[in-house]
C-alpha positions as CSV (number, residue, x, y, z in Angstrom):
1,X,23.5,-14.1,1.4
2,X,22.8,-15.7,-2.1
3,X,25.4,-18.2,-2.1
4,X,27.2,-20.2,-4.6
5,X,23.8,-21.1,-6.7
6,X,22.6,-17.5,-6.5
7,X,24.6,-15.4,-8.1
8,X,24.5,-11.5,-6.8
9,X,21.6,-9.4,-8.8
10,X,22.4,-5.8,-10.0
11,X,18.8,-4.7,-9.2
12,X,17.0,-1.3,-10.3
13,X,14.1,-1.0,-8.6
14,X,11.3,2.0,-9.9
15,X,9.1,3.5,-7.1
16,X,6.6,6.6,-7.1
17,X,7.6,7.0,-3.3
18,X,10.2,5.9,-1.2
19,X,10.7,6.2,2.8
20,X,11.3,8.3,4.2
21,X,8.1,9.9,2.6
22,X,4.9,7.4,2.7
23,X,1.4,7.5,1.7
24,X,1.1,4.1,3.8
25,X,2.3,0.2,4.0
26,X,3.1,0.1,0.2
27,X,6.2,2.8,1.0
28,X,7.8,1.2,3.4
29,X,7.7,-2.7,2.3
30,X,9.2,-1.4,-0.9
31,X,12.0,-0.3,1.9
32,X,11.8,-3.2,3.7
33,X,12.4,-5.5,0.3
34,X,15.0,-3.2,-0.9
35,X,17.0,-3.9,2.6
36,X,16.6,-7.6,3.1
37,X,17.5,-8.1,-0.5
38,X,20.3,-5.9,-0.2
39,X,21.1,-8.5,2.9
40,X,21.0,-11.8,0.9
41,X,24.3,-10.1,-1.2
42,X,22.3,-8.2,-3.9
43,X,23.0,-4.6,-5.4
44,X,20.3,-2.1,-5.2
45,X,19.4,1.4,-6.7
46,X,16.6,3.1,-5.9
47,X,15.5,5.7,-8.2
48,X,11.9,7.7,-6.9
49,X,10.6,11.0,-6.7
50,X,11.4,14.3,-5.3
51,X,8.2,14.2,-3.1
52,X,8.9,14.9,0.7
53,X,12.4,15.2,1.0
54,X,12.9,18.3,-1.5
55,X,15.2,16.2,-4.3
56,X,17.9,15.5,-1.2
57,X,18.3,11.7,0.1
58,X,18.4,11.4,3.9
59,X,22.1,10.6,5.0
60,X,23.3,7.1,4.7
61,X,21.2,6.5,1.2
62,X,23.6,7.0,-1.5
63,X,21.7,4.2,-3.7
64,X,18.6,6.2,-3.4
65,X,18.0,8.8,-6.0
66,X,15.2,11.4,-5.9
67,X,15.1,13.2,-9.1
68,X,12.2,11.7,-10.7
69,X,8.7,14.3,-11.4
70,X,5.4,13.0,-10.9
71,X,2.7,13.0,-13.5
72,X,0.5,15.2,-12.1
73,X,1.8,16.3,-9.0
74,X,-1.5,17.2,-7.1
75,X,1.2,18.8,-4.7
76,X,2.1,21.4,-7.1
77,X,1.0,25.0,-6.7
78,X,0.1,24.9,-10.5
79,X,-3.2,23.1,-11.7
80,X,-2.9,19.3,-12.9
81,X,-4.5,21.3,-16.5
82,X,-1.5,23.8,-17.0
83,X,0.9,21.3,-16.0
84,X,-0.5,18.9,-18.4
85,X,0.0,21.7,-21.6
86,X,3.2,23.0,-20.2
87,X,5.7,21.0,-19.2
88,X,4.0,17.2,-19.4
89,X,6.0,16.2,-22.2
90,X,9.2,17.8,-20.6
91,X,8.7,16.1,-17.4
92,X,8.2,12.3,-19.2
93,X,11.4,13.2,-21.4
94,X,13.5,13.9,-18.0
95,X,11.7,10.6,-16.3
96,X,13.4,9.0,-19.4
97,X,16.8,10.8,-19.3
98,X,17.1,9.9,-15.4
99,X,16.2,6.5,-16.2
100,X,18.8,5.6,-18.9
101,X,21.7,7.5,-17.4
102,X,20.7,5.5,-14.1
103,X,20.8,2.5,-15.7
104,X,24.2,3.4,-18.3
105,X,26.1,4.0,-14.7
106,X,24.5,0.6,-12.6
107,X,24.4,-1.3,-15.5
108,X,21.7,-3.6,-13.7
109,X,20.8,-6.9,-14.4
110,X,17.2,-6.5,-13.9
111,X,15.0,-3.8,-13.3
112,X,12.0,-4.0,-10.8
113,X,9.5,-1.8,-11.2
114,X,7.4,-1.3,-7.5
115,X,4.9,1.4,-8.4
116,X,4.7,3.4,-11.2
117,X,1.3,5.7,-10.1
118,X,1.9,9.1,-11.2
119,X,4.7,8.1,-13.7
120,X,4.7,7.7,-17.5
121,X,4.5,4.5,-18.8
122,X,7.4,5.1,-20.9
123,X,9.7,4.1,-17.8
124,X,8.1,0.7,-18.1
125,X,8.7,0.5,-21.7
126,X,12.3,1.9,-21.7
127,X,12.8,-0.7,-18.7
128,X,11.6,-3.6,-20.9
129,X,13.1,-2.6,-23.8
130,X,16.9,-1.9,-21.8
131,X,19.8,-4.4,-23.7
132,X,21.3,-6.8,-21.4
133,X,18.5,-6.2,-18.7
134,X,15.3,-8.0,-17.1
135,X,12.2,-6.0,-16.5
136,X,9.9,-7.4,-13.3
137,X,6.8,-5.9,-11.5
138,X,5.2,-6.8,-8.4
139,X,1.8,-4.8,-8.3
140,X,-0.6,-4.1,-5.2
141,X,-2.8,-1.8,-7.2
142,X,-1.9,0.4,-10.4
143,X,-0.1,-1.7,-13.2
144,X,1.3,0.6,-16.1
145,X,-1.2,-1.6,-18.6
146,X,-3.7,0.8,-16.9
147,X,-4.4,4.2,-18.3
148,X,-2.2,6.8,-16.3
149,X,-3.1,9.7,-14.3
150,X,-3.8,12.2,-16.7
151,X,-6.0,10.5,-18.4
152,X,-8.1,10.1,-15.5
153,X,-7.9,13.3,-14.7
154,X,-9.5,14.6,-18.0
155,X,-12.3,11.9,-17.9
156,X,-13.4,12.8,-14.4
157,X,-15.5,15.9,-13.9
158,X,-14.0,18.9,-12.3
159,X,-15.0,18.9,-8.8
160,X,-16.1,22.7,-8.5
161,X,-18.8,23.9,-10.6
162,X,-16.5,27.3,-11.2
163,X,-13.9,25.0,-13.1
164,X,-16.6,23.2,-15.4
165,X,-17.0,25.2,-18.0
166,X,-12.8,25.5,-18.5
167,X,-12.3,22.3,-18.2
168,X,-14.8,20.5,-20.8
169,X,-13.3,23.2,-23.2
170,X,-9.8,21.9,-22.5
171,X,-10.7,18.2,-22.5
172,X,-11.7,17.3,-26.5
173,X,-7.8,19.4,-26.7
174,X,-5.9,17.4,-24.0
175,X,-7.7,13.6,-24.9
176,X,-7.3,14.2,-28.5
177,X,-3.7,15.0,-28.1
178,X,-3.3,11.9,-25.9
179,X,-5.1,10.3,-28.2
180,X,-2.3,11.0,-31.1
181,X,0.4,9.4,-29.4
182,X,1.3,6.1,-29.0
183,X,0.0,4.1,-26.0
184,X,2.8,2.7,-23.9
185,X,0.5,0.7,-22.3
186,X,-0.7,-0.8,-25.2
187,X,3.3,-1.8,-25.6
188,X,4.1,-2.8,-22.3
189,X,4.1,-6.5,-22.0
190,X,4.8,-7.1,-18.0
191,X,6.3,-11.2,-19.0
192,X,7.4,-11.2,-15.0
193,X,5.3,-9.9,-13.0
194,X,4.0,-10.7,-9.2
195,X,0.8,-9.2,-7.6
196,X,0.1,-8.9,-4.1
197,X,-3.0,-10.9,-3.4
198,X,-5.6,-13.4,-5.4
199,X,-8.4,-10.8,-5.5
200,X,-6.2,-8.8,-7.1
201,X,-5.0,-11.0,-9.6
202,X,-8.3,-12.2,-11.1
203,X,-9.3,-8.3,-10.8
204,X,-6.7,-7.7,-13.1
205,X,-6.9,-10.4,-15.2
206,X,-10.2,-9.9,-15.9
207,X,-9.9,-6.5,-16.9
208,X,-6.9,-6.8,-19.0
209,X,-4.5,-5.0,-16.9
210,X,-2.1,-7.7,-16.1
211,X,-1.1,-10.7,-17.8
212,X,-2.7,-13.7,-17.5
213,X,0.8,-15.7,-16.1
214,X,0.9,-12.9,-13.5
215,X,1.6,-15.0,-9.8
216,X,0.6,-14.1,-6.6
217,X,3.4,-12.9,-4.1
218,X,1.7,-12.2,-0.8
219,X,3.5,-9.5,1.4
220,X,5.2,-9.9,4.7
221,X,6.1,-8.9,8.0
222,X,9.2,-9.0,10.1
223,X,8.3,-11.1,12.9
224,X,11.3,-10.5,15.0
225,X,10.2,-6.5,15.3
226,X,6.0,-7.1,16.5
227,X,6.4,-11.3,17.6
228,X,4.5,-11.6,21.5
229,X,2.6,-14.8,22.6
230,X,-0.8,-14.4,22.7
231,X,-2.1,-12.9,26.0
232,X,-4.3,-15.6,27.6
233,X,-5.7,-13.6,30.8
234,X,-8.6,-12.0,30.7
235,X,-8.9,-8.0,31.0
236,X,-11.2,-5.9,32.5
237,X,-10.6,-3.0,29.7
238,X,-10.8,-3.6,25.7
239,X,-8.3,-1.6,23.9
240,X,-9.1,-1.2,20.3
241,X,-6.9,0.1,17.6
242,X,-7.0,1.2,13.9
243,X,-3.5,1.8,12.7
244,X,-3.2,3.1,9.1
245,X,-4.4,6.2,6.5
246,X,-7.7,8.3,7.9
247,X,-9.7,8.3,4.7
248,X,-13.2,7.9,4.5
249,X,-12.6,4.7,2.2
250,X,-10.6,3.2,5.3
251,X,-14.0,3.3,7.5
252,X,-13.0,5.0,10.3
253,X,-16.2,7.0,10.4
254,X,-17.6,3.0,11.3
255,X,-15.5,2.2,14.3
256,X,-16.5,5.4,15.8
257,X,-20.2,5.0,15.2
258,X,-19.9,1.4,16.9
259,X,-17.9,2.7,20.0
260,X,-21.1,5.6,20.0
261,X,-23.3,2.1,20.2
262,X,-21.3,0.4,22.5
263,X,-21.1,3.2,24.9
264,X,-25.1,3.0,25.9
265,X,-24.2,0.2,27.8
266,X,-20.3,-0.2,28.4
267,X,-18.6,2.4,30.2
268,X,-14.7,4.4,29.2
269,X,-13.2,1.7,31.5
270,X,-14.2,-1.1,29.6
271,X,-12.9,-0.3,25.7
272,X,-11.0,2.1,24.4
273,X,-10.3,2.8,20.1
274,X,-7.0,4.3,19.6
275,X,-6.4,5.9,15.9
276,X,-3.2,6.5,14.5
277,X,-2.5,7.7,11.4
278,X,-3.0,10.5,9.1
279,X,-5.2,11.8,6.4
280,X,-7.2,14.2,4.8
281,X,-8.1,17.4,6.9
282,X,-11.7,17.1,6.7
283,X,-12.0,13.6,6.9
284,X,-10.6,14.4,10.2
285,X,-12.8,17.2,11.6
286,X,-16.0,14.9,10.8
287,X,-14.3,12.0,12.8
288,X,-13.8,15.0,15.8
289,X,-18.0,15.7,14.9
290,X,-18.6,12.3,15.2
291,X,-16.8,11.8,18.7
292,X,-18.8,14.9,20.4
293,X,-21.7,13.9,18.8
294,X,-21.7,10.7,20.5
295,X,-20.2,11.6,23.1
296,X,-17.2,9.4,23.6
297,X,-14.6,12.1,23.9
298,X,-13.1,10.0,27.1
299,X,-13.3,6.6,24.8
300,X,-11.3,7.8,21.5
301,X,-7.8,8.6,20.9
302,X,-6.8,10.0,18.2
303,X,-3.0,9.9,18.0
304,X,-2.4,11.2,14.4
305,X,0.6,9.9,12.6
306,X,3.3,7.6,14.5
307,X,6.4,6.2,12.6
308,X,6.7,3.1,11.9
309,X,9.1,2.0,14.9
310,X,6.5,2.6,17.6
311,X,3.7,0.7,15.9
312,X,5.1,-2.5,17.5
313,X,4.8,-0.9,21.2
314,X,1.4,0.5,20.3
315,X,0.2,-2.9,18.9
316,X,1.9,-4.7,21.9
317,X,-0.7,-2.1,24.3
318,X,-3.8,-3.5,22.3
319,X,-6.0,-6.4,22.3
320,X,-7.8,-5.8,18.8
321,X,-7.0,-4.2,14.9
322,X,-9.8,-3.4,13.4
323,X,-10.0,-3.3,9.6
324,X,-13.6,-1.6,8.5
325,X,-12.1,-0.6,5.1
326,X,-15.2,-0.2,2.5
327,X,-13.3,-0.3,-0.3
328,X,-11.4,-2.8,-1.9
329,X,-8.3,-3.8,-0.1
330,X,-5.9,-5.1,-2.0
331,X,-4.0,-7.3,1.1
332,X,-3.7,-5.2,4.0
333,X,-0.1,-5.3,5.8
334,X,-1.6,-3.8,8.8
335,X,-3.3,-7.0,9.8
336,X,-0.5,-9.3,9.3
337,X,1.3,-7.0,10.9
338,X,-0.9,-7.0,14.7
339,X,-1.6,-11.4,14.0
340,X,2.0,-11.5,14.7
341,X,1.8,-9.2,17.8
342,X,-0.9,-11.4,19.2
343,X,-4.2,-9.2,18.6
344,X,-7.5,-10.4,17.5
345,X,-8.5,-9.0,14.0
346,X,-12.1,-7.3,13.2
347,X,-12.7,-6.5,9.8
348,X,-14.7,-6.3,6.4
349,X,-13.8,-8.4,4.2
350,X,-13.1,-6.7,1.3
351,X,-10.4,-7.4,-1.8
352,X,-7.8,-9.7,-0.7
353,X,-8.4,-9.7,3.7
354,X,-10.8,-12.5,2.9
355,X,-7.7,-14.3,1.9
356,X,-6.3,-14.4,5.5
357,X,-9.1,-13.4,7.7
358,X,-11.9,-16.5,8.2
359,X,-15.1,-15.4,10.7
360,X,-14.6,-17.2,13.2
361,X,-11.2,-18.5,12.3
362,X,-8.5,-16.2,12.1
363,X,-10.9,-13.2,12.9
364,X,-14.3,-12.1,13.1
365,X,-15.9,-9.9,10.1
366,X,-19.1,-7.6,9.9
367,X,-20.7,-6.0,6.9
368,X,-19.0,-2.8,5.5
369,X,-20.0,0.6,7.2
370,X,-22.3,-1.6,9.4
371,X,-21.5,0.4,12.6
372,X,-24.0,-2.0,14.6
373,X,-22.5,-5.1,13.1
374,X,-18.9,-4.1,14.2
375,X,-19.9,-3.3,17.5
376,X,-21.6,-6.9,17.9
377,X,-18.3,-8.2,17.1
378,X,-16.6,-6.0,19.5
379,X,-19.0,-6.9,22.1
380,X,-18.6,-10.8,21.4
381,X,-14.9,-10.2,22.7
382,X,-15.4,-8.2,25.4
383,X,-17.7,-11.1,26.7
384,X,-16.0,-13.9,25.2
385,X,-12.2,-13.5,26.2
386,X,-11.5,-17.9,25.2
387,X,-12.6,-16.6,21.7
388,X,-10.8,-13.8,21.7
389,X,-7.7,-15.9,22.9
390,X,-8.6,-18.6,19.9
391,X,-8.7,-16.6,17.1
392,X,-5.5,-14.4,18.0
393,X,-3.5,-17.6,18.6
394,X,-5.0,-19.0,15.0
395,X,-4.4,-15.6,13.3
396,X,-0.7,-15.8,14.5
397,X,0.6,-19.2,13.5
398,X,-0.9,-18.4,10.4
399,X,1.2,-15.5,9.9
400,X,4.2,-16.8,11.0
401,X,4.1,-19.7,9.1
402,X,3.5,-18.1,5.7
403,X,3.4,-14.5,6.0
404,X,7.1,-13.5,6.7
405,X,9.0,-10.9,4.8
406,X,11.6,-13.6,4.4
407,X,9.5,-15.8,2.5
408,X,8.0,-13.2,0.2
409,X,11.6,-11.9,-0.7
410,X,12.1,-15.5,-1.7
411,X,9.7,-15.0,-3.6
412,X,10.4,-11.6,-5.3
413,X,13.8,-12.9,-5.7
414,X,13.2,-15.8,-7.8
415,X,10.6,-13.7,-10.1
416,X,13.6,-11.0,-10.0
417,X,15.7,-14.1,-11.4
418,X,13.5,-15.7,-14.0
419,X,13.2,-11.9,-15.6
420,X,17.5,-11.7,-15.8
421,X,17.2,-15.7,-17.6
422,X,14.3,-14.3,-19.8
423,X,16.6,-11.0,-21.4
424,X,17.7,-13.2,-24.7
425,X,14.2,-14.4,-25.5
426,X,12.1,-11.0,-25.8
């Protein structure tokens, strides 16, 4: 609870997505914040989008209010181009209306905005300029100073040739009439505003996206649901797992190869990758190719998506996460997530898991889509099971010393706080 010294927060808090639909770990620690804070006395209203639960909230979440329209909605059985000339303006003037007559009925103290991809930047700006109420961000990739989604939409090319020629003639239209209005995120001012790792911080910095005072508020993990000691006996079979979205950018394609390499000389009973997750369609009939190509049919699971309550039991059936992400990561919960349940990381180290995982350390790390790198590393532990032991016992004190949800609600908390003692001064 807050005590005496911590006055109870009314707190709005703004989020694209919201359990129990989830593109990944971003979803569901918005969630898991919402609920611990919600713990520790606070008041909380969640307003979100429609997507994935058809504009109805799940029994039980009557603070949770699903009416807002995203901006496109790739989802949508009409094009991101006719929904940008009919109905784009509507849709931000309703995004608005939902906003103010949320915050006219909650009256909140502060509002928290968790991630506005896929939203106008006018929410920001209405937040920030709300009487009587803070405005706080805590980022882990888009920030409303960024330009939104439609105008990346018109500056990439279409991706079939057949759409081309339509629309180049509709862009000089849609970025001239974007270019007539006024730029919220020229506006927005973000004074309070957390980010989720260092990487991403001096990214942002650099390119003007965030302010310059913005902190870093690493994200956590509830130890109490994925906590077991460290196994220190050896085992005669590896079990390897990648646990998150199945995109090409998440390097699945890599761990596959590297079982393919392994398997010349290893055989099924001695490692094992599990997958679980979900992801694009294709992306999942090449990783299907690349299994009978090699084939490792008897070595790879594929397990497809798994809510988040049996993540602990699958993690607690491993020995080893690995991460072989190629792109940049902004702080991957995942990993923190399996140092607590005892398991030895592999990964790239890409964006912010340099900030936790040390070769050799916390972890071992191999070059990104190196498939013959990884599978050294894996080999290392299958021959070395001290070193495995080591760096999983490392990796976990580590995380439990400064990687709890706890202490990055602490955290969000007192940002939440400095933004409700800043309303007089902006």
């Amino acid at each position: 609870m807050s005590g005496k010294n911590s006055p109870v927060m009314r707190i709005l808090i703004i989020s694209n997505y919201y359990p129990p639909y989830e593109v990944g770990g971003y979803e569901q620690l918005c969630r898991d914040v919402a609920l611990r804070l919600m713990k520790r006395g606070h008041q909380i209203q969640i307003l979100t989008s429609q997507r994935g639960t058809a504009g109805q909230s799940p029994l039980g979440e009557s603070n949770v209010h699903r009416v807002l329209r995203l901006q496109p909605d790739y989802e949508s059985r009409q094009s991101a181009s006719a929904q940008f000339f009919l109905h784009r303006r509507r849709d931000e003037a309703h995004n608005v209306r939902c906003l103010q007559k949320l915050i006219g009925e909650f009256k909140p103290d502060v509002i928290f905005m968790w991630n506005l991809e896929y939203l106008p930047g006018a929410l920001a700006l209405t937040a920030e300029n709300t009487p009587g109420a803070g405005a706080a961000y805590w980022l882990a990739g888009y920030s409303p100073m960024e330009p939104e989604e439609f105008w990346k939409y018109w500056d990439r090319p279409a991706n079939r040739s057949v759409v081309k020629p339509f629309k180049r003639a509709l862009q000089k239209i849609a970025l001239g009439m974007m270019s007539d209005e006024k730029h919220t995120r020229h506006q927005v001012q973000m004074r309070h505003t957390g980010i989720v790792s260092d990487y991403m911080r001096q990214r942002g910095v650099a390119a003007g996206t965030i302010p310059s005072q913005t902190r870093v508020i690493y994200n956590g993990i509830e130890p109490e649901l994925f906590y077991r000691p460290v196994s220190l006996k050896a085992t005669d079979k590896l079990i390897l797992l990648q646990a998150g979205r199945i995109s090409a950018d998440k390097g699945v394609h890599t761990t596959i190869e590297a079982i393919g390499h392994l398997a010349a000389n290893y055989t099924a009973g001695q490692v094992h990758l599990n997958i679980a997750g979900s992801g694009p369609a294709d992306y999942q009939d090449h990783l299907r190719q690349l299994v009978d190509q090699y084939h490792i049919g008897d070595r790879v699971s594929l397990l497809g998506w798994l809510a988040r309550d049996k993540i602990p039991e699958l993690m607690a059936q491993s020995h080893v996460l690995v991460l072989p992400t190629t792109h940049q990561e902004p702080f991957a919960r995942v990993v923190l997530e399996a140092m607590a349940s005892g398991l030895t990381i592999i990964s790239t180290v890409t964006g912010g898991t340099g900030e936790i995982i040390q070769h050799g350390v916390t972890g071992l790390t191999f070059a990104v889509e190196d498939s013959r790198d990884l599978a050294r590393q894996i080999e290392q532990l299958m021959l070395n099971p001290a070193l495995r032991t080591q760096l999983a016992t490392c990796g976990q004190q580590l995380v439990l010393e400064k990687f709890s949800l706890d202490r990055m609600v602490e955290n969000v908390e007192q940002l939440l706080r400095e933004a409700c003692a800043d309303r007089g001064h902006r």
